[in-house]
KEROZA-811263 format. One record per residue (C-alpha): residue number from 1; x, y, z. Coordinates in steps of 0.05 Angstrom, whole numbers, plus 5000, padded with zeros to 4 digits. Layout:
# KEROZA-811263
nr | east | north | up
NUM | X | Y | Z
...
This chain:
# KEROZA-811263
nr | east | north | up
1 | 1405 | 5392 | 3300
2 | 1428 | 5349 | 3235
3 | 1430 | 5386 | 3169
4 | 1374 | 5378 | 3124
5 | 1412 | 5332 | 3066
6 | 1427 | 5278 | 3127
7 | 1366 | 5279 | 3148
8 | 1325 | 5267 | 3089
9 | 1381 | 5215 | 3067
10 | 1406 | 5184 | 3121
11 | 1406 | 5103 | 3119
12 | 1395 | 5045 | 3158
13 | 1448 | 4984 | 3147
14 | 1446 | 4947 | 3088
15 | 1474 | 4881 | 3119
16 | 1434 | 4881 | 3188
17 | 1362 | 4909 | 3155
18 | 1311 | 4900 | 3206
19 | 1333 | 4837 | 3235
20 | 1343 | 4864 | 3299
21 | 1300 | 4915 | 3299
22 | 1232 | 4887 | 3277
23 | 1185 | 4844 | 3319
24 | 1191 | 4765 | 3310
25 | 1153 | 4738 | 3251
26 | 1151 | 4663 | 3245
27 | 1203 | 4632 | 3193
28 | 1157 | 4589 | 3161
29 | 1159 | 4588 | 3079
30 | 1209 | 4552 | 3028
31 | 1227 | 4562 | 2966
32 | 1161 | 4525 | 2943
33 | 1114 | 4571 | 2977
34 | 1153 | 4632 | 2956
35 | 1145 | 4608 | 2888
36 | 1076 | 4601 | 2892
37 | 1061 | 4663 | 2925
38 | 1095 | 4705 | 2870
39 | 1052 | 4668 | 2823
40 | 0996 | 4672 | 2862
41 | 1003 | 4754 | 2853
42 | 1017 | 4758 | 2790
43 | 0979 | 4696 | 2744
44 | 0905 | 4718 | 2744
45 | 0909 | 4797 | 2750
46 | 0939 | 4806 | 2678
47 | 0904 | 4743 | 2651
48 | 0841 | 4744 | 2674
49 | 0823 | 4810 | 2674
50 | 0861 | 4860 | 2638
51 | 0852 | 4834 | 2564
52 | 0787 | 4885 | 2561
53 | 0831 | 4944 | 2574
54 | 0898 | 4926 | 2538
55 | 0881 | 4895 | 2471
56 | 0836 | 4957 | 2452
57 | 0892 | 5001 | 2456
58 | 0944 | 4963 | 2414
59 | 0902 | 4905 | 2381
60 | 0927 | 4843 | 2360
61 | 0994 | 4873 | 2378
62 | 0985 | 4866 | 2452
63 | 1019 | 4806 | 2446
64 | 1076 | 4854 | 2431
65 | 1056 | 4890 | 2487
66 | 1070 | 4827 | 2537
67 | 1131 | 4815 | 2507
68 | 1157 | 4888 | 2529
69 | 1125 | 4875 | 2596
70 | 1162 | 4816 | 2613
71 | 1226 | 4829 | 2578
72 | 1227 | 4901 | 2623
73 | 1206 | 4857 | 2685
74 | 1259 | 4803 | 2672
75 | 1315 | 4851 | 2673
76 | 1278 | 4883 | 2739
77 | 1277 | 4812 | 2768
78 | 1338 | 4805 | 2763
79 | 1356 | 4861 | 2811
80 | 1302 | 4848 | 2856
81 | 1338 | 4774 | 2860
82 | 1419 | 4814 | 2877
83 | 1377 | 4858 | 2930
84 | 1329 | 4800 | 2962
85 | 1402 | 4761 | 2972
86 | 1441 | 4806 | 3004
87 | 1383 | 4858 | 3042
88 | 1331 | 4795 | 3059
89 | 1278 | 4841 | 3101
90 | 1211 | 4848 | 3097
91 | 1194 | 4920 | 3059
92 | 1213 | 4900 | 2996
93 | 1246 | 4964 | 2946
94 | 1217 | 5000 | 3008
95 | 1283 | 4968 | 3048
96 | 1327 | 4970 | 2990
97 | 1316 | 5042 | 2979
98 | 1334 | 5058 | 3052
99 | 1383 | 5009 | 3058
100 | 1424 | 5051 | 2991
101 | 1385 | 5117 | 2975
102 | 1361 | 5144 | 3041
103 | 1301 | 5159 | 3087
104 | 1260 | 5200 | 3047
105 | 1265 | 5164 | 2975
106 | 1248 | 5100 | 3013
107 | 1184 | 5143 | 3044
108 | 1165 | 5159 | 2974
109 | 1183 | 5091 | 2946
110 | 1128 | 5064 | 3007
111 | 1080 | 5113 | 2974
112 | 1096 | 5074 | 2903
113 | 1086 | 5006 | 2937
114 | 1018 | 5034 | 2967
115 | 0990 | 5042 | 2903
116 | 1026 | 4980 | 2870
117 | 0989 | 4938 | 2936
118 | 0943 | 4967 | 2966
119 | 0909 | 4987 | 2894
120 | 0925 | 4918 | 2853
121 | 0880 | 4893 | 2908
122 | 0830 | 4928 | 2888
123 | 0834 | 4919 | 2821
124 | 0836 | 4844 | 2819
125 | 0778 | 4846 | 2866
126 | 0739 | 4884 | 2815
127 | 0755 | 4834 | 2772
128 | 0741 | 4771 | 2813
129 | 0663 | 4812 | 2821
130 | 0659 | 4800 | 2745
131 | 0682 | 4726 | 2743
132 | 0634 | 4718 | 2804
133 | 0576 | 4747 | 2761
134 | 0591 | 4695 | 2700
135 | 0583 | 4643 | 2740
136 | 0522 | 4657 | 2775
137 | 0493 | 4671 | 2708
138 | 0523 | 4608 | 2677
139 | 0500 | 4562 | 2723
140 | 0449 | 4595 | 2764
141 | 0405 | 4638 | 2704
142 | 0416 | 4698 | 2768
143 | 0458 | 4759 | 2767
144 | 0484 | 4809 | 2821
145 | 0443 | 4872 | 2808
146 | 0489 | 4923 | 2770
147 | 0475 | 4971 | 2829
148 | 0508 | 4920 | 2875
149 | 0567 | 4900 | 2835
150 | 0594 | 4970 | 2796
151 | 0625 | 5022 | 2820
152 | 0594 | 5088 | 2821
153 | 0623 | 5112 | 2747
154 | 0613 | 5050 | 2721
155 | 0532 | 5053 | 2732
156 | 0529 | 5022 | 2805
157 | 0525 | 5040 | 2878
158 | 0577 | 4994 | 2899
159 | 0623 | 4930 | 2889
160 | 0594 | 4886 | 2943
161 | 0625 | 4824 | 2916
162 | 0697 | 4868 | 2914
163 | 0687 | 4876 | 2987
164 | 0664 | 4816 | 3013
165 | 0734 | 4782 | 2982
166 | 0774 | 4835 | 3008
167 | 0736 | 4822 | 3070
168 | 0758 | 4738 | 3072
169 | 0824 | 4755 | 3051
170 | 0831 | 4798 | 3106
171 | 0806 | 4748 | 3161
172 | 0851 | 4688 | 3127
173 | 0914 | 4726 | 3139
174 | 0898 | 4751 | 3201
175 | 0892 | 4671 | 3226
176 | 0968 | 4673 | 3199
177 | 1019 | 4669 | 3148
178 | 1031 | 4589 | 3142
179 | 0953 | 4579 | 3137
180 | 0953 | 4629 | 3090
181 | 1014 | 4613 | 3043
182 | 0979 | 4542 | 3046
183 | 0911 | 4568 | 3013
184 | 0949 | 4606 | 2966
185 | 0998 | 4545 | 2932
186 | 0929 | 4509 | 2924
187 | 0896 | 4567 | 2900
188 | 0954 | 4569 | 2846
189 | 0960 | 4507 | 2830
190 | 0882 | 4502 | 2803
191 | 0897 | 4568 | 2770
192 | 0952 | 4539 | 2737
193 | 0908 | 4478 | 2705
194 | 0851 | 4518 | 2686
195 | 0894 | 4566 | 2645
196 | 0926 | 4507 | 2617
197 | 0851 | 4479 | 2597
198 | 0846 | 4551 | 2561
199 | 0896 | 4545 | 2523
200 | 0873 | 4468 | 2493
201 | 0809 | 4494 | 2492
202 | 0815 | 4575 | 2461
203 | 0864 | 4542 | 2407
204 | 0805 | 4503 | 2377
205 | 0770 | 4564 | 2354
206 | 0838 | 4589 | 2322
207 | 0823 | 4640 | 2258
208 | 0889 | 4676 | 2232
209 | 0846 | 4727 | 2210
210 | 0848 | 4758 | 2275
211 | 0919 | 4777 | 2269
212 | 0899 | 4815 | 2215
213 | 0919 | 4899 | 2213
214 | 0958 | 4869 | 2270
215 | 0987 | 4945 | 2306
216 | 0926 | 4988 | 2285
217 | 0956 | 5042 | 2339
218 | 1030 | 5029 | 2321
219 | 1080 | 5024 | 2376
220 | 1051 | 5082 | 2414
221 | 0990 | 5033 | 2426
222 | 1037 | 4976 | 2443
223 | 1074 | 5015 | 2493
224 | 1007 | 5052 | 2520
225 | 0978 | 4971 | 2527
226 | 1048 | 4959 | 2554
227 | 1041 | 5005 | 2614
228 | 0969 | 4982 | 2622
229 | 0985 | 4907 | 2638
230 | 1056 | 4921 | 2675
231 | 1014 | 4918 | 2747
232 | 1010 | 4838 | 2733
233 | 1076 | 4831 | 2742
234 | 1072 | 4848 | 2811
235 | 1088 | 4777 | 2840
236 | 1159 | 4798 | 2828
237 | 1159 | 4847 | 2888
238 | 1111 | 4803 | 2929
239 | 1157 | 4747 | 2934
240 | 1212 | 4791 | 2967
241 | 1166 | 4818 | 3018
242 | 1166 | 4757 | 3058
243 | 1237 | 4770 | 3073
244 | 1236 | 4759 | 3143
245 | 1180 | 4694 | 3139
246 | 1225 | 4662 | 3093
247 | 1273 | 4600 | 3117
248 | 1336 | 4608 | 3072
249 | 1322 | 4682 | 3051
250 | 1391 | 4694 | 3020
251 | 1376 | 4628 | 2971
252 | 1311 | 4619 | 2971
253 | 1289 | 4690 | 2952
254 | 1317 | 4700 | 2885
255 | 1304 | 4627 | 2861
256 | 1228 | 4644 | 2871
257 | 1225 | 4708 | 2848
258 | 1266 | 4672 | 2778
259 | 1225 | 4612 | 2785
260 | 1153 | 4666 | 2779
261 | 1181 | 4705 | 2723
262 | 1194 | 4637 | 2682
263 | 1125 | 4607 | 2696
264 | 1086 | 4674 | 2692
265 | 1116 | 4700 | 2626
266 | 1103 | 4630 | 2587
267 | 1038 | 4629 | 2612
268 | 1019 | 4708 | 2592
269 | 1046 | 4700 | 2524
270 | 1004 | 4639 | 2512
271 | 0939 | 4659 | 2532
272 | 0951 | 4731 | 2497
273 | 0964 | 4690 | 2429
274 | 0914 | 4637 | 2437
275 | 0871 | 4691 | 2462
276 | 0873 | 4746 | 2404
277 | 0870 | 4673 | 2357
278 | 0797 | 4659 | 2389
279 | 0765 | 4724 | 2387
280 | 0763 | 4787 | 2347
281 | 0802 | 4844 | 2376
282 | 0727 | 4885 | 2367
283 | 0691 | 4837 | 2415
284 | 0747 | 4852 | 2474
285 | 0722 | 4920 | 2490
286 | 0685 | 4923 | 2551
287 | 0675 | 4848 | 2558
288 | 0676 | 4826 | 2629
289 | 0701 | 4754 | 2649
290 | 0747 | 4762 | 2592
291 | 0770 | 4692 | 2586
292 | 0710 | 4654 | 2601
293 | 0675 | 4684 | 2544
294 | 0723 | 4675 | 2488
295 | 0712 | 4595 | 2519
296 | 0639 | 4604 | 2501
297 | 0645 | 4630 | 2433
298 | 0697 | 4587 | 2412
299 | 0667 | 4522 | 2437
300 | 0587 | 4543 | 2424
301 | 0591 | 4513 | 2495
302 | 0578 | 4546 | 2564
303 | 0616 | 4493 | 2606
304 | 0679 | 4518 | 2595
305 | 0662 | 4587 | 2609
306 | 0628 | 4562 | 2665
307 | 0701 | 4511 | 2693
308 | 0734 | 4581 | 2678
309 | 0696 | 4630 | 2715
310 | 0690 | 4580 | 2779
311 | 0771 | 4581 | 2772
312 | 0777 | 4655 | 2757
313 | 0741 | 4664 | 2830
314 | 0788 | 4617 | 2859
315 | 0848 | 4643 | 2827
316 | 0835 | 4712 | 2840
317 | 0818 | 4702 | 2909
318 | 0893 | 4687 | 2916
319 | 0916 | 4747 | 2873
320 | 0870 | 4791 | 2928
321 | 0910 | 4744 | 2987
322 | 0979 | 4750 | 2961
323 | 0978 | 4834 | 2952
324 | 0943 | 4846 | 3021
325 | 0996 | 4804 | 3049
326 | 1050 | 4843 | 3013
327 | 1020 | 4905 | 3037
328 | 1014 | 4895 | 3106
329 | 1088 | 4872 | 3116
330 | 1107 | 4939 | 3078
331 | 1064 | 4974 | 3132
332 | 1100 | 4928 | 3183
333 | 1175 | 4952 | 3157
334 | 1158 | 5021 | 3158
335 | 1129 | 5023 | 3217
336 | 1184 | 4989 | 3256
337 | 1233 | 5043 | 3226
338 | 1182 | 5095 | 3250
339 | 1158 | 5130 | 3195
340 | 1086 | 5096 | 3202
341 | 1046 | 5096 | 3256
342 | 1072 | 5030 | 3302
343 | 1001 | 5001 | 3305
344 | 1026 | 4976 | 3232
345 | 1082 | 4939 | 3266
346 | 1049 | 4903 | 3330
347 | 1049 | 4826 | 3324
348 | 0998 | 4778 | 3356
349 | 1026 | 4733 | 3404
350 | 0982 | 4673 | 3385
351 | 0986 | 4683 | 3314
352 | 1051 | 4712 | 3294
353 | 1016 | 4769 | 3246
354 | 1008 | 4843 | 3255
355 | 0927 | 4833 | 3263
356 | 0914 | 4911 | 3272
357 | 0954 | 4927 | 3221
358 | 0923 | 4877 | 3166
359 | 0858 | 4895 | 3188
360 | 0868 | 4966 | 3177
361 | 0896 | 4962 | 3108
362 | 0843 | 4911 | 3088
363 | 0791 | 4960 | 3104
364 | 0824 | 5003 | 3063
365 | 0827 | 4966 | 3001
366 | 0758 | 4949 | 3012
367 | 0741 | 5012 | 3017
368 | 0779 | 5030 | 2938
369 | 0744 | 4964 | 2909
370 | 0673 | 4981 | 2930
371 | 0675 | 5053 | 2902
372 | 0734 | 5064 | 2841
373 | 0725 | 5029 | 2768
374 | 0781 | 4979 | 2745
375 | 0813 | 5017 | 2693
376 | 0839 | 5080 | 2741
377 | 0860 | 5020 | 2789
378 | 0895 | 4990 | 2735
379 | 0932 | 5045 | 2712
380 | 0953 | 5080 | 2787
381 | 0975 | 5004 | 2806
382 | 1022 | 5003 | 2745
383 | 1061 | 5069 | 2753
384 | 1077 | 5051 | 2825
385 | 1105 | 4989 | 2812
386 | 1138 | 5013 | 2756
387 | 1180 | 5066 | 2801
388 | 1178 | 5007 | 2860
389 | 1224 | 4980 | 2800
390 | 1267 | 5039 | 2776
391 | 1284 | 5047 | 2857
392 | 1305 | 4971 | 2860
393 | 1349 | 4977 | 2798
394 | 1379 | 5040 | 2822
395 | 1393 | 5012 | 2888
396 | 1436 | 4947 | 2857
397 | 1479 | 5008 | 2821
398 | 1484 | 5045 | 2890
399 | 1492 | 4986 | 2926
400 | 1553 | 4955 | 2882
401 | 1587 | 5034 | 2878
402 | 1584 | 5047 | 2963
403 | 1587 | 4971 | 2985
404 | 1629 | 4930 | 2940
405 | 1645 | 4885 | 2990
406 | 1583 | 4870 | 3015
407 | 1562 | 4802 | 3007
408 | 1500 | 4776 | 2958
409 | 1495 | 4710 | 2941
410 | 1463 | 4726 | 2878
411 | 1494 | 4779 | 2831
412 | 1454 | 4805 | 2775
413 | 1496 | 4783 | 2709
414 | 1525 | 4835 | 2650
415 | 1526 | 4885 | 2701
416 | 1521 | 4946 | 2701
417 | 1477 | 4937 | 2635
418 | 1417 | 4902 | 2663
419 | 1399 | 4951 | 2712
420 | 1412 | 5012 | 2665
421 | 1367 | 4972 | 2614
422 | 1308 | 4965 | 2668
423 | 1313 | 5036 | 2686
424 | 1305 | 5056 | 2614
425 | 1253 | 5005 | 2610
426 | 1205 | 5022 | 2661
427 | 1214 | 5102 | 2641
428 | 1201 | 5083 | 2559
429 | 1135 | 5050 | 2593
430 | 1119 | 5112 | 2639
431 | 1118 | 5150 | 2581
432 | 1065 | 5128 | 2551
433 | 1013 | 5126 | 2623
434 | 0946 | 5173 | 2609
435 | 0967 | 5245 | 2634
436 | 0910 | 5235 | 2681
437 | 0946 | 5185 | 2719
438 | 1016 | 5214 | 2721
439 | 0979 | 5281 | 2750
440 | 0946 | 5238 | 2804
441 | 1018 | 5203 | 2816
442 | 1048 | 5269 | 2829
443 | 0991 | 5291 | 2872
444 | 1000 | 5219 | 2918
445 | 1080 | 5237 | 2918
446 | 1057 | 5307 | 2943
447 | 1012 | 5277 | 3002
448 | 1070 | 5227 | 3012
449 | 1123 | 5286 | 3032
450 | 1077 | 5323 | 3074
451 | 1061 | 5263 | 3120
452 | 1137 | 5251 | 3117
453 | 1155 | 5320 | 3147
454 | 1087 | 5318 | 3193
455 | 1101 | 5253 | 3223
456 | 1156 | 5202 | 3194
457 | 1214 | 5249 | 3200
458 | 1197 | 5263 | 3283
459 | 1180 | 5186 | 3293
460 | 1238 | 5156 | 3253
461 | 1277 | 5103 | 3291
462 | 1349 | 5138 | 3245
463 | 1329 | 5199 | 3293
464 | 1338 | 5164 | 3363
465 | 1404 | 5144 | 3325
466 | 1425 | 5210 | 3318
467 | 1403 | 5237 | 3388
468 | 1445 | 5190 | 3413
469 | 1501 | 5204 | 3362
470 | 1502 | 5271 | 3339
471 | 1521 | 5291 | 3266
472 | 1572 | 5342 | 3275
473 | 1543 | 5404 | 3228
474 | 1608 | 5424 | 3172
């Protein structure tokens, strides 16, 4: 029997990761499509819908609280671009940390990734149930009753509208991943104009006044509002997911996830500015369809509200698309490794796509959406992808120390100080999470070890490896 230590941290090769081992997914997205599926994660789950949660706990500053945000996920990109060049598999920091750490940090790190997922998706979907409301009352004088559209705490029965996207985002990707990479770069693309329209149009109902007792928390509020929003930036991660559906992984990989973290941080910073410039910090409290009502109280109007909302239900659509797609190929590496069941990991002949698996992890986002408020979501989705990101700059340290040879067409520059600064970065951030979500954190790590030694350590496919080539015992 192997000792314990080799067990828990033994590796798989960083230089061959999955690409023999994993069923045959269809090589069918660019650097264009990469692009636009990072985007598509990230713009429109910070901008649309987190503005009612962020700017009350840091005010005016949250523009502050963006800049942190990006300047901790640029360093983080950074790595994620060394690690998508030189370990281009599907699993994300999930591979990485296997690939460099070991078996059971990368288990754990899968936990992170479920919540950073699996939970976004439910949070934007939350989200696109309140866009969906503003237009239906814009244009049709109607409303979803609150019983049908809230989650229990927040006064309701259930998100219907939550589900029901889950529910089409669920049956696009199951028809397969070109179709669906398709609908998402012209998802993006109107997302992209429409925020560009808020921008013209916020900025006309500019009053510096607003900016006014600008850090009314200090930077304790800035870093709190920090943490809050970090879970938009999770377009970063998504793009290196599609490892193995990628054409030129080793190039086209890092340029997209470089190209998202360009377009995505101009475009937050804008709308945070012009936003705050619009509206009084009061008003942002509790406001649903965040952007399209500062439109209607800057302009007096309710068209632009109205152009808005329709976008905001388009945009987030692909937000909802992009994360269950990320999820389900982080199902699909763990489960060709073993340590999920291998339902996760069966591909459909016709359509290329692990069908059972998708379908069960859509039902199990619809499932979150329906019943838990946005804010928890917002907060759990946050401190996994903020480990997701420790792991990934820890494993471009690890990586460099044990395989300095090892080819990556993209190194991450001033190292080792980038990835020691986006350590330090995402733990200042951690910090500063509700105690209420760093308990439940610890609780989903616990859960996460005890399905490792109940199932993933007897299934794992490193085990077979060391049946057949014993680990002598010291």
């Amino acid at each position: 029997m192997s000792p314990l230590p080799h067990i828990l941290f033994r590796k798989t090769n960083p230089g061959m990761h999955h690409e023999s081992e994993q069923p045959a997914l269809t090589r069918s997205m660019g650097t264009f499509q990469l692009s636009m599926l990072g985007i598509g994660a990230t713009v429109g789950t910070g901008i649309f819908i987190v503005f009612s949660q962020a700017v009350p706990v840091a005010g005016p500053a949250v523009i502050w609280s963006f800049v942190i945000a990006a300047l901790v996920a640029g360093l983080t990109a950074l790595c994620y671009a060394e690690m998508a060049s030189a370990i281009p598999a599907s699993g994300s920091s999930y591979s990485y940390a296997y690939a460099t750490v070991g078996e059971f940090p990368a288990l754990a790190v899968g936990a992170c990734l479920l919540l950073e997922y699996g939970v976004s998706g439910a949070a934007v979907a939350v989200g696109w149930s309140e866009y969906l409301n503003q237009a239906l009352d814009n244009i049709f004088g109607v409303r979803i009753p609150e019983a049908l559209s809230s989650a229990p705490e927040a006064g309701g029965m259930v998100n219907l509208p939550a589900i029901v996207l889950v529910a089409m985002c669920t049956l696009l990707l199951v028809r397969g991943v070109n179709e669906s990479a398709k609908a998402n770069a012209a998802m993006v693309l109107i997302k992209l104009a429409v925020l560009v329209m808020f921008i013209v149009v916020g900025a006309t109902g500019w009053n510096q006044d607003h900016f006014s007792n600008f850090a009314p928390m200090g930077i304790a509020g800035i870093t709190g509002a920090a943490g809050i929003i970090f879970f938009s930036y999770i377009g970063l991660d998504a793009v290196s997911t599609a490892g193995n559906e990628a054409k030129n992984p080793s190039r086209s990989l890092p340029l997209a996830i470089l190209i998202t973290l360009g377009v995505v941080t101009a475009l937050y910073i804008t709308v945070a500015v012009v936003a705050i410039g619009a509206q009084e910090t009061s008003a942002f409290e509790g406001q649903e369809a965040g952007l399209a009502a500062i439109l209607q109280t800057a302009t007096n109007a309710s068209w632009p509200g109205t152009v808005l909302a329709l976008a905001a239900i388009v945009s987030i659509f692909s937000v909802t698309l992009v994360v269950l797609y990320g999820q389900t190929r982080i199902f699909f590496a763990m489960s060709s490794d073993g340590l999920v069941p291998p339902i996760f990991s069966r591909v459909n002949a016709r359509t290329r796509t692990p069908v059972a698996g998708t379908v069960i992890t859509g039902s199990a986002v619809a499932v979150l959406a329906g019943l838990l408020p946005i804010n928890f979501l917002a907060e759990m989705t946050s401190i996994g992808t903020l480990v997701a990101f420790i792991v990934v700059a820890l494993a471009v340290l690890i990586r460099r120390a044990q395989h300095p040879d090892q080819p990556a067409p993209f190194k991450v520059p001033f190292y080792p100080a980038v990835p020691v600064l986006s350590v330090l970065g995402c733990l200042w951030i951690i910090k500063d999470l509700r105690s209420i979500t760093l308990m439940a954190f610890g609780a989903w790590l616990l859960l996460a070890t005890l399905f490792y030694f109940t199932y993933s350590v007897r299934h794992s496919r490193l085990r077979q490896r060391d049946e057949a080539e014993p680990v002598p015992v010291a």
